[in-house]
N, CA and C atoms as a LAMMPS dump frame, in Angstrom:
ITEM: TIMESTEP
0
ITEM: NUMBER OF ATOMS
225
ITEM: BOX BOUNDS ff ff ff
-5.0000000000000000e+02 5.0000000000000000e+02
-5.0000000000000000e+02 5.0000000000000000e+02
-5.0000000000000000e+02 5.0000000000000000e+02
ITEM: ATOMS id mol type element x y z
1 1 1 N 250.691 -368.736 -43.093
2 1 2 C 250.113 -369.852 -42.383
3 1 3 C 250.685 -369.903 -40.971
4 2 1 N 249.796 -370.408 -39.981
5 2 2 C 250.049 -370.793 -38.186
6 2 3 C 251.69 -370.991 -38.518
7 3 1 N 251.586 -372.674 -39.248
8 3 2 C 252.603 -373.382 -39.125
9 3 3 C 253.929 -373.124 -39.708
10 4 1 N 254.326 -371.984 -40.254
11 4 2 C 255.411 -370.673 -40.736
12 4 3 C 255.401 -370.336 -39.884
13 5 1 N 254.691 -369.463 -38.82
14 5 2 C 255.072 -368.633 -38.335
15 5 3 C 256.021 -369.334 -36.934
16 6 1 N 255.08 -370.603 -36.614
17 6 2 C 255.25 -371.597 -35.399
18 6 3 C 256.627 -371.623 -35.086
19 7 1 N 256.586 -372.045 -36.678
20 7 2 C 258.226 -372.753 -37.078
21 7 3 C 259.297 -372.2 -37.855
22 8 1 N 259.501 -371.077 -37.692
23 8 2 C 260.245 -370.277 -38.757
24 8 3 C 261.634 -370.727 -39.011
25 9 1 N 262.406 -371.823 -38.414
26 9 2 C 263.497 -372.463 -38.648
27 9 3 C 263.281 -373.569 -39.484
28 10 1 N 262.085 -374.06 -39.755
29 10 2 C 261.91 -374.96 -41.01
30 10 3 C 261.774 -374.702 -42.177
31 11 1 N 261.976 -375.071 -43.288
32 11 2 C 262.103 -374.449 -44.65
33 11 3 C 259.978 -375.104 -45.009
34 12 1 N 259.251 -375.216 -44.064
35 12 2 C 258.071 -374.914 -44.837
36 12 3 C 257.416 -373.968 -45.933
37 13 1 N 257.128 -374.418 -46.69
38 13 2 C 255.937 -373.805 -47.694
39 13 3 C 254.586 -373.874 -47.822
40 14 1 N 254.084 -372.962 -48.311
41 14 2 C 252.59 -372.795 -48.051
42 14 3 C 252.042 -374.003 -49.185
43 15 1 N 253.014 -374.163 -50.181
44 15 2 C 252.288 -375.019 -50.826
45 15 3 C 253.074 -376.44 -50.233
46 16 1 N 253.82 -377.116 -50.048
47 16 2 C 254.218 -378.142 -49.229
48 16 3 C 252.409 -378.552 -47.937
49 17 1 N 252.833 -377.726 -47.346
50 17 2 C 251.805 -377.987 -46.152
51 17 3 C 250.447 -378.02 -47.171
52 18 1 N 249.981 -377.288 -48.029
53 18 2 C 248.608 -377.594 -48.612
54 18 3 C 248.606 -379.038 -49.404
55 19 1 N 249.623 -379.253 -49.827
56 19 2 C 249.765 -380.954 -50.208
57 19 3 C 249.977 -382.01 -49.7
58 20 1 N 250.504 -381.482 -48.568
59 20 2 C 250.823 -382.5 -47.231
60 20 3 C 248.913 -382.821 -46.661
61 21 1 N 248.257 -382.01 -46.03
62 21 2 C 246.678 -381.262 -45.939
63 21 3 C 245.859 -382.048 -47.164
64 22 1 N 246.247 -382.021 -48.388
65 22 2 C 245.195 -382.772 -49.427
66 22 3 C 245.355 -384.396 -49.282
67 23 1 N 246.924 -384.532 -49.069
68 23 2 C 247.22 -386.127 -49.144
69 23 3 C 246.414 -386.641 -48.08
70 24 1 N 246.248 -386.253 -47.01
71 24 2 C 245.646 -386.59 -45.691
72 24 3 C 244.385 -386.375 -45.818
73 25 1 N 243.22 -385.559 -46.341
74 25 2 C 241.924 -385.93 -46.751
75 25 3 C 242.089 -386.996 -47.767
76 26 1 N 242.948 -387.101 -48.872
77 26 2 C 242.158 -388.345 -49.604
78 26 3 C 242.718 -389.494 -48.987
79 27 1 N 243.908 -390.014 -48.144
80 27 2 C 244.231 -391.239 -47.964
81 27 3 C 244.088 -391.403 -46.271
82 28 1 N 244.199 -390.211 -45.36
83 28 2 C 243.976 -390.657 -44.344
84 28 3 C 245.672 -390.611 -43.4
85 29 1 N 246.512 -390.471 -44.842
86 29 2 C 248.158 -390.651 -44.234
87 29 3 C 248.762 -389.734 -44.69
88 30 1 N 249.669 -389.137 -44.534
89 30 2 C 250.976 -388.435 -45.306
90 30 3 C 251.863 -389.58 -45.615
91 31 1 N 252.147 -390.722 -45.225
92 31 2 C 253.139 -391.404 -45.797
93 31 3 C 253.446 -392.153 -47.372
94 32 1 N 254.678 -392.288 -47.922
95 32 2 C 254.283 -392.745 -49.485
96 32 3 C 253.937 -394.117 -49.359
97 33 1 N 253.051 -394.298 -50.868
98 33 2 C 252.334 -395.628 -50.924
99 33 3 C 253.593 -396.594 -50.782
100 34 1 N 253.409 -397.787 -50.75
101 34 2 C 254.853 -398.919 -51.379
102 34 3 C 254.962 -399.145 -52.804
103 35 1 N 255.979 -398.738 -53.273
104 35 2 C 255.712 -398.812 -54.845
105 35 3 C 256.123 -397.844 -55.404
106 36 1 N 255.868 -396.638 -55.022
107 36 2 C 255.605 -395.083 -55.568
108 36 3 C 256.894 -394.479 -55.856
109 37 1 N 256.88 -394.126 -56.921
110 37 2 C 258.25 -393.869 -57.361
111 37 3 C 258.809 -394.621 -58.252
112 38 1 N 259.85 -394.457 -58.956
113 38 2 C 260.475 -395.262 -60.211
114 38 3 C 261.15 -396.595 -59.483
115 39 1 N 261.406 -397.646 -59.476
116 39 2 C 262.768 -398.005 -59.645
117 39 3 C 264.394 -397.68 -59.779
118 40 1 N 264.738 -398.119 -58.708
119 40 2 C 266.421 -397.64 -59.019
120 40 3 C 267.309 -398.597 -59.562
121 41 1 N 267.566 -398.119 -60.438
122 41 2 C 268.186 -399.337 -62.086
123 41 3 C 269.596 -398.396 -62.378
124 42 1 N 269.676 -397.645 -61.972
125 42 2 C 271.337 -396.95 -62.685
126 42 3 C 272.096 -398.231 -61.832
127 43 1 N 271.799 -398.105 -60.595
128 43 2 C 273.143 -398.492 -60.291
129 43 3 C 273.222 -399.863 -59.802
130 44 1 N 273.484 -400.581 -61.119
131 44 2 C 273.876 -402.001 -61.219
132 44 3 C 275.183 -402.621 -61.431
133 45 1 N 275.136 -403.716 -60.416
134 45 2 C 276.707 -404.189 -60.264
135 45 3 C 277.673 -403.618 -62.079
136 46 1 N 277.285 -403.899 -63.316
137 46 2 C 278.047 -403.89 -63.979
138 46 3 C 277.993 -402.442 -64.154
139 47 1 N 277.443 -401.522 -63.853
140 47 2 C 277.539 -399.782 -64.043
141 47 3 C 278.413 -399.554 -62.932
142 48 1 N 278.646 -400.082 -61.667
143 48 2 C 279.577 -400.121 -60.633
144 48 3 C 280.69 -400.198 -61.194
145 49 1 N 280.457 -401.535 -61.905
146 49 2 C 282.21 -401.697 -62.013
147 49 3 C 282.709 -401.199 -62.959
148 50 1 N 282.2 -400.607 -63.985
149 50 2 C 282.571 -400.178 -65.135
150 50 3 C 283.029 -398.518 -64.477
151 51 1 N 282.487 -398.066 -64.206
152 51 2 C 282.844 -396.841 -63.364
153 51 3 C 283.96 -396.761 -62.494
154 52 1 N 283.806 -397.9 -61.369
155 52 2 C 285.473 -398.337 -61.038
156 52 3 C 286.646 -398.304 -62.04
157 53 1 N 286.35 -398.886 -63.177
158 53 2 C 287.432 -399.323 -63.783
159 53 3 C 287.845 -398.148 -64.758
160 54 1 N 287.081 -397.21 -64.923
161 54 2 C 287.259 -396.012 -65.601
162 54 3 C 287.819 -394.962 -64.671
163 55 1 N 287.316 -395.001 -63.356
164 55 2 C 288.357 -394.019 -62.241
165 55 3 C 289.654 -394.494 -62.041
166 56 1 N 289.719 -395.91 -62.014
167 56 2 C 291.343 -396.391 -62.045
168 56 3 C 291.637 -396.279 -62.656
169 57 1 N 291.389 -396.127 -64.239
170 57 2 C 292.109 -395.829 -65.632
171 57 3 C 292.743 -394.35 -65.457
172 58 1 N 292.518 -393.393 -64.879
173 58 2 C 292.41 -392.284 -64.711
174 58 3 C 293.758 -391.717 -63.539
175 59 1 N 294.107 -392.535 -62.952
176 59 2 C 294.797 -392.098 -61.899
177 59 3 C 296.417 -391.898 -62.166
178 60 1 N 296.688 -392.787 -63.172
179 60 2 C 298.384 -392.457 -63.954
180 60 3 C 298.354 -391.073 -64.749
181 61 1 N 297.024 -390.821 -64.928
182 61 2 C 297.059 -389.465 -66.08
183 61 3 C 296.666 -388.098 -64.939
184 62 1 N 297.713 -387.138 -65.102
185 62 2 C 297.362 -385.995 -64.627
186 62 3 C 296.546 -385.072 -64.842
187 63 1 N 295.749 -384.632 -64.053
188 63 2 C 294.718 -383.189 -64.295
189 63 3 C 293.601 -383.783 -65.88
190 64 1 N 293.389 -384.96 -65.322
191 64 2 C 292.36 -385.219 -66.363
192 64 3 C 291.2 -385.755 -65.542
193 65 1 N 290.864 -385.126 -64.275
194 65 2 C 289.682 -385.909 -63.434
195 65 3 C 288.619 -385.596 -63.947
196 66 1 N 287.68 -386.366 -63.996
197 66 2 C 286.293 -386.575 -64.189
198 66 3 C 285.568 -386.707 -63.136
199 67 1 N 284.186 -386.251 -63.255
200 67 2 C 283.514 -386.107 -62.104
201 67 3 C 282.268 -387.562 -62.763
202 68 1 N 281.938 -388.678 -61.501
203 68 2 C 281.162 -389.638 -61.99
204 68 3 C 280.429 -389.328 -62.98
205 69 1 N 279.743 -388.755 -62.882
206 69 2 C 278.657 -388.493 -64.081
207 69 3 C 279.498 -388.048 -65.323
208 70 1 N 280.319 -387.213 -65.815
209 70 2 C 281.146 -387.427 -66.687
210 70 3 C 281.577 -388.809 -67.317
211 71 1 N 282.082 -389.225 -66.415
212 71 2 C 283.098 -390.632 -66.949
213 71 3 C 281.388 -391.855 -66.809
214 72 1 N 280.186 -391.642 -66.538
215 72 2 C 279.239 -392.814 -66.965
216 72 3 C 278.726 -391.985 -68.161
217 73 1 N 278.854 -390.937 -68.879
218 73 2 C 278.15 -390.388 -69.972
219 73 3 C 279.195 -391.119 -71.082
220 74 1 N 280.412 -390.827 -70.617
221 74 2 C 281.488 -391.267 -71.877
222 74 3 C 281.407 -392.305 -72.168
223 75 1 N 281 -393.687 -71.461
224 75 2 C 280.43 -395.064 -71.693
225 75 3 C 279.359 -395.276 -72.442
């Protein structure tokens, strides 16, 4: 495509740009609707703090680090 060759420092794809190209015949925009997409629900004050309080649990004990996602699975 033109716009590869234009731009060869951008990580374009041929299929990116053909979906970018379809969104714009049916809506007129490339931009996302309002709405679109899930909800962001992980990270709620009490998943905050519970996570806090499990990294501070952690800091008297040696060579036992956990990486976040570890220590919110063990909950």
């Amino acid at each position: 495509m033109e716009l590869t060759n234009e731009f060869p420092n951008k990580l374009y794809t041929a299929g990116s740009i053909k979906g970018l190209l379809m969104k714009f015949r049916d809506t007129g925009a490339v931009n996302r609707l309002t709405g679109s997409g899930g909800p962001r629900s992980a990270r709620t004050e009490e998943n905050v703090d519970l996570a806090n309080d499990l990294v501070v649990s952690q800091e008297d004990t040696l060579q036992t680090h956990r990486m976040v996602r570890e220590i919110l699975i063990i909950t």
